[in-house]
C-alpha positions in Angstrom: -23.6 -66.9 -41.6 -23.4 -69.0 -44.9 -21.2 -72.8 -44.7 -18.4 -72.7 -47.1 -19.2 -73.5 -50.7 -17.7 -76.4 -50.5 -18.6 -78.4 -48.2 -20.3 -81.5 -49.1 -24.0 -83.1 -49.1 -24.0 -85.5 -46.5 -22.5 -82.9 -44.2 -24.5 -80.1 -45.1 -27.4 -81.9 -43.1 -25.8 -83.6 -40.8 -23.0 -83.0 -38.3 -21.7 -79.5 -40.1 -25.2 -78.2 -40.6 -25.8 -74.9 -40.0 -27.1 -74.6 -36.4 -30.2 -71.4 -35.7 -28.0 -70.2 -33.2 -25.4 -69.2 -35.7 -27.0 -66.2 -36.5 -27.4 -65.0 -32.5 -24.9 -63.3 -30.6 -22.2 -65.1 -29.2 -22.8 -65.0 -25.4 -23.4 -67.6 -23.0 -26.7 -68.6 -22.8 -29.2 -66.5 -20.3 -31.1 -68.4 -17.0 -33.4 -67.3 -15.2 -32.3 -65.9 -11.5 -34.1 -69.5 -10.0 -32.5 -71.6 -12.5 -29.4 -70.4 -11.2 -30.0 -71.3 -7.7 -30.2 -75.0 -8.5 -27.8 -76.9 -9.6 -27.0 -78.8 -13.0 -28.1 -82.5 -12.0 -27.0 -85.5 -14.5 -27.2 -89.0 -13.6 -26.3 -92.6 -14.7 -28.3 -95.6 -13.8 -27.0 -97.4 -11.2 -25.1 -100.6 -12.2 -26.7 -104.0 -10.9 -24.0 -105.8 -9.2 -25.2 -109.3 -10.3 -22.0 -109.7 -12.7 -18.7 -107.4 -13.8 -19.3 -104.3 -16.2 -19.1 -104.4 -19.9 -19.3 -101.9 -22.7 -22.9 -100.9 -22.1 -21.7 -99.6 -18.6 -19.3 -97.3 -19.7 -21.3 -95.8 -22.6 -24.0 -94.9 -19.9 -21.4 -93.5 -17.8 -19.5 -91.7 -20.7 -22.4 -90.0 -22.4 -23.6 -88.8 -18.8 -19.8 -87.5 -17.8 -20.2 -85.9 -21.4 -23.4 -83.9 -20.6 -21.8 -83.0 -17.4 -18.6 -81.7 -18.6 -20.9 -79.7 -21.5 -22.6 -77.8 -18.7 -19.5 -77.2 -16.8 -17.8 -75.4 -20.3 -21.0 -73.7 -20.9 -21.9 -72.7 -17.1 -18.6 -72.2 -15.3 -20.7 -70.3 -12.9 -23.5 -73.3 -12.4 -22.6 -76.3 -9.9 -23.2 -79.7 -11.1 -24.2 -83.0 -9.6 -23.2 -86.1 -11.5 -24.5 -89.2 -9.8 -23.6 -92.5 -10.3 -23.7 -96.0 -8.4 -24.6 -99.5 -8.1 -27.9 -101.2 -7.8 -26.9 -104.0 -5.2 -30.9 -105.4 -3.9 -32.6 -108.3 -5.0 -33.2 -111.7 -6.2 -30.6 -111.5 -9.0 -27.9 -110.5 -6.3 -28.6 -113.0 -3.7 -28.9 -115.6 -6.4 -25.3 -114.8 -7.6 -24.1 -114.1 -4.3 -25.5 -117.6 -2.8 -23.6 -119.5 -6.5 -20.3 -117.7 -5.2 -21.1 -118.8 -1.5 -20.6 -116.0 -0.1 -22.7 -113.3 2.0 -24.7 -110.8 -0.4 -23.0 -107.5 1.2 -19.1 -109.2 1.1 -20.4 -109.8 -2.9 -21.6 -106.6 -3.6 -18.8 -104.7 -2.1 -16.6 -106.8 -4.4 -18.5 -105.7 -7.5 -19.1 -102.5 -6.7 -16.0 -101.7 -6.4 -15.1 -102.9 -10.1 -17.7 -100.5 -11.6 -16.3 -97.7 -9.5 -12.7 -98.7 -10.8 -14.2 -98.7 -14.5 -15.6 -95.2 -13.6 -12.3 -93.7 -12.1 -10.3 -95.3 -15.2 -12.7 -93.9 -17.7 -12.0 -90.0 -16.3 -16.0 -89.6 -15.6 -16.2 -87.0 -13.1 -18.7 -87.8 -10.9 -19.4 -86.1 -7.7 -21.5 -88.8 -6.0 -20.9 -92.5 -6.1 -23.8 -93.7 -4.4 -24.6 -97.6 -3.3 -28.2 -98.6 -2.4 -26.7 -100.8 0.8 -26.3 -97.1 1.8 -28.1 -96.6 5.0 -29.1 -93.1 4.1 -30.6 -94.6 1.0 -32.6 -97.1 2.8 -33.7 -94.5 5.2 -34.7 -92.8 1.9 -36.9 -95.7 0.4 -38.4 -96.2 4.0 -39.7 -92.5 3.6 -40.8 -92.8 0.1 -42.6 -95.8 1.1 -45.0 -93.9 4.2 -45.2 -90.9 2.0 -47.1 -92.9 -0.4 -49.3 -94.8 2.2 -49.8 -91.4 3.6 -51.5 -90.2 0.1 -53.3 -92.8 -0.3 -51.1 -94.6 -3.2 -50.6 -98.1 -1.9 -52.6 -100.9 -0.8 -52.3 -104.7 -0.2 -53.6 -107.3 -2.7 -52.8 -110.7 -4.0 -50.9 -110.3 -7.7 -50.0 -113.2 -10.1 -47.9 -113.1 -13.5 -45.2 -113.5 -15.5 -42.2 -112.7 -13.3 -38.6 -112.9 -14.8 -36.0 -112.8 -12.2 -33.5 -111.4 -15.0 -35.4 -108.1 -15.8 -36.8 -108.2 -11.7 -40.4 -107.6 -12.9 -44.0 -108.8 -13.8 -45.0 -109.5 -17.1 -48.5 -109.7 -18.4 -49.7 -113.0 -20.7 -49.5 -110.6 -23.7 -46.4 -109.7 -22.9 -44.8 -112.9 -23.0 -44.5 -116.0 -26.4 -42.7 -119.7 -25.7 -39.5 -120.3 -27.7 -38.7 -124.0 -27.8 -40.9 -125.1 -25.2 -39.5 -121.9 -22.7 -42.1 -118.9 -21.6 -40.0 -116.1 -22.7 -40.7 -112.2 -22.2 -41.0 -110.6 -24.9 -39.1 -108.0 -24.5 -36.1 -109.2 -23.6 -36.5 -112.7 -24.5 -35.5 -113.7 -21.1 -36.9 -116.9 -19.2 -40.5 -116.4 -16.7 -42.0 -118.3 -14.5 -45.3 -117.7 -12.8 -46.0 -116.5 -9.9 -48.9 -115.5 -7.3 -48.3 -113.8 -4.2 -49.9 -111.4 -2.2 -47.9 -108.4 -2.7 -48.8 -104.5 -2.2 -49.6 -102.5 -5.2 -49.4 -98.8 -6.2 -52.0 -97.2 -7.8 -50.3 -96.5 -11.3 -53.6 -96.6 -13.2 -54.5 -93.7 -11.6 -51.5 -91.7 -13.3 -52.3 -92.5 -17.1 -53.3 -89.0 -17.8 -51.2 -87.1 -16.0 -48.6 -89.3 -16.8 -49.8 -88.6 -20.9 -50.1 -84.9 -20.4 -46.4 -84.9 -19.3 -45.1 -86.4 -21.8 -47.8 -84.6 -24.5 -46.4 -81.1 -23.3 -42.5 -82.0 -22.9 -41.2 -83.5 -26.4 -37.9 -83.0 -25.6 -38.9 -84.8 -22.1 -37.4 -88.0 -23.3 -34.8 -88.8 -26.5 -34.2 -89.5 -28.9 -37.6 -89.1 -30.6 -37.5 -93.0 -31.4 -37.8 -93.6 -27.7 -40.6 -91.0 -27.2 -42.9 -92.3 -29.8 -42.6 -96.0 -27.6 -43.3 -93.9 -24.4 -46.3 -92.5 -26.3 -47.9 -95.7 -28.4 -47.1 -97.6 -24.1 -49.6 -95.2 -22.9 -51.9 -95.0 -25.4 -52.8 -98.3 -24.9 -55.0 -99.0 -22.1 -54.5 -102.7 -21.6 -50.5 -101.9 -20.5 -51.9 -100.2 -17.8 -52.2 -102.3 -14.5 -51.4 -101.7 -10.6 -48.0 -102.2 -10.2 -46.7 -104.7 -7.5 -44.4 -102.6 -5.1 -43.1 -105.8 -3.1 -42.5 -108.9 -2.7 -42.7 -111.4 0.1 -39.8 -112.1 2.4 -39.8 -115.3 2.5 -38.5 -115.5 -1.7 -36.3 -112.2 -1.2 -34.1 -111.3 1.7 -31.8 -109.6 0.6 -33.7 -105.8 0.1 -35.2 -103.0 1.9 -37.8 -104.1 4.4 -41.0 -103.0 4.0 -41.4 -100.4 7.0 -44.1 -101.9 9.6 -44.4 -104.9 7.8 -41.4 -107.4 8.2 -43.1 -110.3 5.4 -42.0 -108.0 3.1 -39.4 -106.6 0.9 -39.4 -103.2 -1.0 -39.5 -104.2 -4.8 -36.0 -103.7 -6.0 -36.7 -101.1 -9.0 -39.1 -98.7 -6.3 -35.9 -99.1 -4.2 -33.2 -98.7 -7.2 -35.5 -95.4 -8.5 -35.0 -93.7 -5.4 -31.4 -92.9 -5.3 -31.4 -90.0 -7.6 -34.0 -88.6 -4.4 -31.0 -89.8 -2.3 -28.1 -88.1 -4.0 -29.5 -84.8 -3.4 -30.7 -85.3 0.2 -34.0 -86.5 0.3 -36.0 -85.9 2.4 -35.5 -82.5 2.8 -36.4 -80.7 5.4 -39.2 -77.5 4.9 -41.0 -77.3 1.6 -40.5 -79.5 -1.2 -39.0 -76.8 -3.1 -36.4 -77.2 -0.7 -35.2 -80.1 -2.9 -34.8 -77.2 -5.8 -31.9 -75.9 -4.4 -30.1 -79.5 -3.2 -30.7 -80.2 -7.1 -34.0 -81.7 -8.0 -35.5 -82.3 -10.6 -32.8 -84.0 -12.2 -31.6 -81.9 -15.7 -30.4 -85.2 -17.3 -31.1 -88.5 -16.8 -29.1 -91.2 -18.4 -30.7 -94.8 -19.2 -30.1 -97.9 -21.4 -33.1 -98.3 -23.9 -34.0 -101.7 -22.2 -35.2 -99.7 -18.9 -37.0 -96.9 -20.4 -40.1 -98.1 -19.2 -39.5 -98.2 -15.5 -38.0 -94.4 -16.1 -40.2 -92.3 -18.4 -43.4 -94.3 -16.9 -43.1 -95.7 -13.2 -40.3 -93.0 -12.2 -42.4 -90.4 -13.1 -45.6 -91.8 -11.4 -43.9 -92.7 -8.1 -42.7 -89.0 -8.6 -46.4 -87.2 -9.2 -47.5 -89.7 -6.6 -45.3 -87.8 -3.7 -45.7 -84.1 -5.1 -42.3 -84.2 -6.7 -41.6 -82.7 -10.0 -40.7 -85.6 -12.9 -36.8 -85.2 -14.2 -36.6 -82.6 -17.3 -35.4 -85.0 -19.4 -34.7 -89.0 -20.1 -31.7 -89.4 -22.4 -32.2 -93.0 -23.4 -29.3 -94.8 -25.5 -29.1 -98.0 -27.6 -27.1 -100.9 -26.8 -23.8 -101.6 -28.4 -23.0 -105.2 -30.9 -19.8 -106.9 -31.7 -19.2 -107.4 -35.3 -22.9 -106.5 -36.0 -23.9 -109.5 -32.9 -25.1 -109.6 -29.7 -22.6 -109.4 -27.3 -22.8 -112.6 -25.3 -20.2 -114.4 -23.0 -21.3 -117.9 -24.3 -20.1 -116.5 -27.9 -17.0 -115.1 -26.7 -17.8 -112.0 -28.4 -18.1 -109.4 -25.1 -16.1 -106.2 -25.2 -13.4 -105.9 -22.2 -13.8 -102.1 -21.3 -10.9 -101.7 -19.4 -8.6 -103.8 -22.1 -9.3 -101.1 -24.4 -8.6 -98.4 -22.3 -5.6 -99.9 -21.3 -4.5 -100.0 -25.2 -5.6 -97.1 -26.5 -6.3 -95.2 -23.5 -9.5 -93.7 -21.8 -9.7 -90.6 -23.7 -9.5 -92.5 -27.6 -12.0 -95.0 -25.6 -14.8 -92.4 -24.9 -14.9 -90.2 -28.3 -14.9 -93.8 -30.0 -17.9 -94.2 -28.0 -19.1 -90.8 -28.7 -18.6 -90.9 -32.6 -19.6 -94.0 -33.4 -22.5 -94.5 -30.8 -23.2 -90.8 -29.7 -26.9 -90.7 -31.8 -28.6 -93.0 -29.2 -31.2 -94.3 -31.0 -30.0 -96.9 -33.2 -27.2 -99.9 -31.9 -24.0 -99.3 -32.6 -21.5 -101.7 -33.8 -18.1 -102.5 -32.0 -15.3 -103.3 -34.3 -11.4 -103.4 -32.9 -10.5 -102.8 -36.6 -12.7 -99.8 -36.7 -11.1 -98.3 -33.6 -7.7 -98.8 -34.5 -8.6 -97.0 -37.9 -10.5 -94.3 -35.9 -7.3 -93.6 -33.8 -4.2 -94.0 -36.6 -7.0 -92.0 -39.1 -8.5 -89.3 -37.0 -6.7 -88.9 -34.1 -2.8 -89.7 -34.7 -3.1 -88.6 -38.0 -5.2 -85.7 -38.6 -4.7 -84.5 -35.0 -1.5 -85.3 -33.9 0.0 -84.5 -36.9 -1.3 -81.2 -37.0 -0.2 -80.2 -33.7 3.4 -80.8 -34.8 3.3 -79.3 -38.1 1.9 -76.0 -36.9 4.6 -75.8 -33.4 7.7 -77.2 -36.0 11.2 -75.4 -35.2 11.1 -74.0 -38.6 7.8 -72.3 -38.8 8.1 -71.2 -35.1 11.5 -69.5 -35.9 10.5 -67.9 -39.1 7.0 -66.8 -37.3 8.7 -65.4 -34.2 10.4 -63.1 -36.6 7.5 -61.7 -38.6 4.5 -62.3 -36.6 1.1 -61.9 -37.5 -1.1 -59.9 -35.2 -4.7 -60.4 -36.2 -7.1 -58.2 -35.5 -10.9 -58.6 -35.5 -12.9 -58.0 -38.5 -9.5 -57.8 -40.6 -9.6 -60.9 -42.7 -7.1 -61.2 -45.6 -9.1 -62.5 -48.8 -7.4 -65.9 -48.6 -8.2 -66.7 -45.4 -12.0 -65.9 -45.5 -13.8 -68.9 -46.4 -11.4 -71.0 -43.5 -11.8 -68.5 -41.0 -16.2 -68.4 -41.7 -15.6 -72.2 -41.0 -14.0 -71.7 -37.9 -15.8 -69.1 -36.5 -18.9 -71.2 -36.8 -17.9 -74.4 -35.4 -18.3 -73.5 -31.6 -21.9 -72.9 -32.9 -22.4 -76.0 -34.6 -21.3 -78.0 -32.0 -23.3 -76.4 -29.5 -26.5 -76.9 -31.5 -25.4 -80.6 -31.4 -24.8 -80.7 -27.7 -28.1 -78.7 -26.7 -30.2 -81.1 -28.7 -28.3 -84.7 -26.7 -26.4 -85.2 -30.6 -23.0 -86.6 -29.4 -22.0 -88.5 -32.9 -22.8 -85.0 -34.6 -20.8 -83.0 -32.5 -17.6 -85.1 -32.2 -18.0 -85.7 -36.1 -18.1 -81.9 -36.3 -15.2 -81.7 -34.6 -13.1 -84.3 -36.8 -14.7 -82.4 -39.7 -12.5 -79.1 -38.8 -9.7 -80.8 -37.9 -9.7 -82.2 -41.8 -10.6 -78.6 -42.8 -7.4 -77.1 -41.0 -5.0 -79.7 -42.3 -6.0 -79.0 -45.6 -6.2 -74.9 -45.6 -2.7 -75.6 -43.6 -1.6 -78.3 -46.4 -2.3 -75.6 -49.3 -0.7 -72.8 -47.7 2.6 -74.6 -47.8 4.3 -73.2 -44.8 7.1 -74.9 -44.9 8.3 -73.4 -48.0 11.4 -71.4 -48.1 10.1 -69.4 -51.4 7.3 -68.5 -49.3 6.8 -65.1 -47.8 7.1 -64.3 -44.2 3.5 -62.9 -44.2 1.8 -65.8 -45.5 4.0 -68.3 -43.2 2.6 -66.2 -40.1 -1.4 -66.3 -41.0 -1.0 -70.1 -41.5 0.8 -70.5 -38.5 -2.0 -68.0 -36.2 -5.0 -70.0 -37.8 -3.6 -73.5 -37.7 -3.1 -72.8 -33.8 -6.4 -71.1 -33.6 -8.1 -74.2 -34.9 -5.8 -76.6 -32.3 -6.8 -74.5 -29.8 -10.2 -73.8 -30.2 -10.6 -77.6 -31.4 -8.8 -78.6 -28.2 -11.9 -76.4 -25.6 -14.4 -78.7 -27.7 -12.7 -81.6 -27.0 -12.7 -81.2 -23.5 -16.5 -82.7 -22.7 -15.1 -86.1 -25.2 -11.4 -86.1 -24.5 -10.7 -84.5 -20.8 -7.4 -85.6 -20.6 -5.8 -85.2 -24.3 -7.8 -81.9 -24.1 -6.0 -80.6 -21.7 -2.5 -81.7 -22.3 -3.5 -80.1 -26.5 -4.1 -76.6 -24.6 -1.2 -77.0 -22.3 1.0 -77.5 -25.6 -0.4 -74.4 -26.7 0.5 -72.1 -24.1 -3.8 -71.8 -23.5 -4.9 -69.5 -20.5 -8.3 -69.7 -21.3 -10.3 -72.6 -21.9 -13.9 -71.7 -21.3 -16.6 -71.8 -24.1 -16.2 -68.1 -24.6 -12.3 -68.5 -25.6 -13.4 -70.2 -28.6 -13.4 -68.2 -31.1 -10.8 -67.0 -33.1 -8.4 -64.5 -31.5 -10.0 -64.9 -28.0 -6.5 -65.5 -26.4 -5.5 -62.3 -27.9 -2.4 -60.6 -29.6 0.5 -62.9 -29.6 -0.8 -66.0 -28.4 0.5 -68.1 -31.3 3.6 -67.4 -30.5 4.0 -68.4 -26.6 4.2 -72.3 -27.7 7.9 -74.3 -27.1 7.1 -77.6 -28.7 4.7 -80.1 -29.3 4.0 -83.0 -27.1 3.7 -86.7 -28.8 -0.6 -86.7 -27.6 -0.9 -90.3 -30.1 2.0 -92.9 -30.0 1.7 -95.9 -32.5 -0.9 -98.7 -31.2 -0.3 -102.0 -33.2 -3.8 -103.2 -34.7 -5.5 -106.1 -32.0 -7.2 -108.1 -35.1 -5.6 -110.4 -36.0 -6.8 -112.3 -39.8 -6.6 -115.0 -40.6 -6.2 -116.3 -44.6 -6.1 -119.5 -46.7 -3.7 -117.5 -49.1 -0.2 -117.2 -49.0 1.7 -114.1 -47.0 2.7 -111.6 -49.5 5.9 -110.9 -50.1 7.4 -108.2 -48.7 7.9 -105.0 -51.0 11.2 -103.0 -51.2 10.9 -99.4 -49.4 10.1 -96.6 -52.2 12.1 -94.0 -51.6 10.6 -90.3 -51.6 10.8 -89.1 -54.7 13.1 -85.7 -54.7 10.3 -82.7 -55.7 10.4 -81.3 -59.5 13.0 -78.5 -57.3 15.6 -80.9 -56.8 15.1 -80.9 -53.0 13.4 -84.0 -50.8 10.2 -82.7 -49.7 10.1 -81.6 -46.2 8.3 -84.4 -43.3 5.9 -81.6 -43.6 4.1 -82.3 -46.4 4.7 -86.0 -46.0 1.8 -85.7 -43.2 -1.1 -87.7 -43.4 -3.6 -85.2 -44.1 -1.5 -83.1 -46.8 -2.3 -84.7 -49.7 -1.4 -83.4 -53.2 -4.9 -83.3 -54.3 -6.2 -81.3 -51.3 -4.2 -78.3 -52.9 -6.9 -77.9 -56.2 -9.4 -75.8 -54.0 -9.1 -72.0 -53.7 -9.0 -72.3 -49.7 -6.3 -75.6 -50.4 -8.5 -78.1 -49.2 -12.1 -80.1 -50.6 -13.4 -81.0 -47.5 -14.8 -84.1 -49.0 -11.6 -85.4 -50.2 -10.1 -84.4 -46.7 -13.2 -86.2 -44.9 -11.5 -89.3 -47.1 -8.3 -89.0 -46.3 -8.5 -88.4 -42.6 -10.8 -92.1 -42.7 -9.3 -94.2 -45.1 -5.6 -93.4 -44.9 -3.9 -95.2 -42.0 -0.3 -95.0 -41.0 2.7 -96.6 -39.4 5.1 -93.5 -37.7 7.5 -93.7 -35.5 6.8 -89.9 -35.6 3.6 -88.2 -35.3 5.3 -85.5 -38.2 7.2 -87.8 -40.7 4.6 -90.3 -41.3 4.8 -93.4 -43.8 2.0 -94.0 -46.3 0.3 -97.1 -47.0 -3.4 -98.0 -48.0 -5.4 -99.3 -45.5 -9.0 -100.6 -45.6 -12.0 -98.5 -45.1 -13.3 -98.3 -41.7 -16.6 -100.0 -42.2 -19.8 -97.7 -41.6 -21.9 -98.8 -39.3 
């Protein structure tokens, strides 16, 4: 398949690229008979309890629900098991819990149940919501722990460092530097203190090579590649590689899985915290180990913040070897999200309110913010409320929204109802070629996106042929009495094709707007397979009654201030009557249908519609008879 002509540089080789599979046959993807049997398994990390969720929470949770939701469009047939959770053992807890004065489990009850609340209100559709107080997860942990004193893994010794109560771990003198008089780790710049204790170890130095070999022969084993090449230089470098102490003494933490047989000690809180994704999916299982196969393990997808990579592509993996178990397929680890190009930080009043923004905006305009703007991983992403405000009036409300009413308007539906247009595959009229190419392919491009963990790409592929529809529907001029029935009914069909077919993409970003986009339709189908153009077969484009409102006007949060003097306000301009003597129709007053987006052959230049759709922002009291003004440029991250 070739792109269209048109299309510009920066997408050529980015989010519209042309994806391998374009060229294979469009069928769901092949599995092997065992791969069948087990099921699709995506987690989160679990959520420390020590303080209320933020921003960073909800990414984790959101890209997981979005890899989730992908397999469930791609595999209908497959099950899936999305974990998530809190973390509620150790010293950070009962530290916060004994400042509140209260018990540890009353606390983390408390808590936990505000990052299940954020989970419910974001739409993530998790099947398991486990909590490490669990006693079936203790019970878990307690049979981790004899398995490894069974094989041999863990013995007692005495163990001093760097310990930072913050990050719960050990740091070595290398891995620490005093800021203003303060012993700091490194890493995460947070205050140490030294400690000695006798403690028992597990024998991770005697993983280093199988633990390099894994991650040698599986590149796609952790992403994005920036976090692989850290996993790679970390072992490479024999001085990181110590005995790692598995415990700590009861007498500094209480609050945490006893050791078992030993009641001076507590299970260290990340050994404990790592086992839950064994827990989710039943461990220990009875039989074989392969038993574990078909309860779900190994884990397809593993979701993690690039602050605990370490104790997931490294420790995880070496408890896991260290008991016989396979090590999860893959570690998708994210970057951390700023405000206003800052570290978010309480003390700087500068912390993102999750569940304000939903509550503004909603959930679904929420997650594909997150998605589009953060959805590459590596690199941190910048949180701007002026940015998401222009994301939803620009690409959403306008280019969206707009479109949806347009193509289901009384008029065109009347005058389409009479003369329908019954396509037919293969027969393409010249006209609508190079739109219908770009439509074809973009279930293909966004799959390539999705397979290889590229959220940003995807959703911006998406956006991309939204702009391309309003613009082929712009320059075909529907609305038009002068123009003939024919060429009314093959904008119409393909203006609903993209709505629909854009609307089954959505559906891993935007579960809820999804849904209620296909139900405006008239959709029956809304598997991976339906998209493609003509998939609802003969007809369909005409079921539709009317268009729901899906984005009602949101007033901007940020608020500037300015040493100059308010502007004064300018008169209304009246729509100027059209060189025919007639006002033009609300129709071509839409957001997206732009005078100059009628030069190309196919009506639209998808660089001038990429423009429009992020630079023009509205105020409607009407999704279809916007008014135009100039708004600022959403600031690229």
């Amino acid at each position: 398949m070739l792109l269209p002509r048109s299309l510009p540089r920066e997408l050529l080789y980015t989010c519209f690229r042309p994806p391998v599979s374009a060229c294979r046959s469009f069928q769901s993807s092949s599995r092997r008979g065992e791969e069948l049997q087990k099921p699709f398994y995506v987690t989160t990390p679990i959520y420390y309890v020590n303080a209320a969720p933020h921003i960073g929470h909800l990414y984790s949770s959101v890209i997981a629900d979005v890899v989730a939701r992908w397999s469930r469009l791609r595999n209908p047939e497959l099950p899936v098991i999305f974990a998530t959770g809190t973390d509620e053992f150790g010293q950070k807890v009962q530290l916060a819990a004994a400042a509140k004065e209260v018990e540890p489990q009353p606390f983390c009850d408390e808590v936990s149940q505000t990052f299940r609340n954020l989970a419910d209100s974001a739409n993530v559709s998790y099947t398991r919501f486990i909590r490490t107080t669990e006693q079936a997860h203790q019970d878990a942990v307690q049979h981790v722990w004899r398995e490894l004193v069974k094989r041999k893994h863990i013995y007692k010794g005495s163990h001093s460092g760097w310990y930072c109560i913050a990050d719960e771990c050990f740091y070595t003198d290398t891995q620490v530097e005093t800021v203003n008089g303060i012993t700091v780790s490194k890493e995460s710049g947070r205050p140490v203190e030294w400690t000695e204790e006798e403690n028992y170890m597990f024998r991770l130095c005697a993983f280093e090579k199988p633990l390099l070999e894994w991650v040698k022969s599986n590149p796609q084993a952790i992403l994005p590649s920036k976090r692989y090449k850290e996993v790679m230089t970390f072992l490479e470098d024999l001085p990181n590689f110590r005995d790692l102490s598995i415990s700590r003494p009861r007498s500094r933490l209480q609050w945490g899985v006893q050791v078992p047989d030993d009641p001076d000690h507590t299970v260290y809180v990340w050994l404990d915290a790592l086992v839950n994704y064994l827990t989710v999916v039943g461990y220990p299982w009875d039989g074989e180990a392969s038993t574990g196969r078909t309860q779900g393990w190994p884990a397809d997808v593993q979701v993690v913040g690039k602050d605990i990579v370490k104790f997931h592509a490294i420790y995880w993996p070496a408890f896991l070897m260290a008991l016989g178990l396979d090590p999860p397929k893959q570690i998708l680890a994210h970057a951390h999200w700023t405000m206003d190009r800052k570290k978010m930080s309480k003390s700087t009043g500068n912390v993102v309110d999750p569940n304000a923004a939903m509550s503004k905006y909603g959930a679904d305009v929420v997650r594909m913010y997150l998605c589009s703007v953060g959805g590459n991983l590596a690199d941190d992403s910048d949180w701007s409320n002026e940015r998401l405000q222009n994301f939803y009036d620009g690409i959403l409300r306008n280019n969206l929204g707009n479109l949806l009413r347009r193509v289901l308007s009384p008029a065109i539906m009347d005058r389409v109802r009479k003369v329908p247009f019954l396509y037919r595959d293969g027969e393409v009229h010249d006209e609508d070629k190079q739109f219908h190419e770009t439509l074809q392919q973009l279930p293909l491009i966004v799959q390539e996106h999705m397979e290889k963990r590229e959220f940003g790409h995807a959703a911006n592929a998406i956006q991309y042929g939204l702009t391309e529809a309003n613009g082929f529907f712009t320059s075909r001029q529907p609305w038009a009495t002068t123009k003939p029935a024919a060429e009314v009914a093959r904008a119409q069909f393909y203006g609903y094709e993209s709505l629909r077919i854009v609307g089954i993409l959505l559906q891993p970003f935007m579960p809820t707007k999804a849904s209620q986009l296909l139900d405006s339709l008239k959709a029956t189908r809304r598997d991976f397979e339906a998209a493609k153009v003509g998939a609802e077969g003969e007809g369909a484009q005409l079921r539709p009654e009317e268009a729901d409102f899906m984005f009602h006007a949101v007033s901007d949060p940020v608020k500037k201030t300015s040493s100059r003097p308010p502007r004064k306000a300018l008169p209304v301009r009246e729509i100027p009557p059209d060189p025919r003597g007639k006002e033009l129709p609300p129709h071509l007053r839409s957001s997206v249908s732009t005078a100059s987006l009628s030069k190309e052959k196919h009506g639209a230049s998808p660089l001038s519609a990429k423009r429009q759709s992020l630079n023009i922002k509205q105020s409607t009291t009407d999704e279809g008879a916007p008014k135009r003004h100039k708004a600022n440029s959403a600031r690229s991250r």
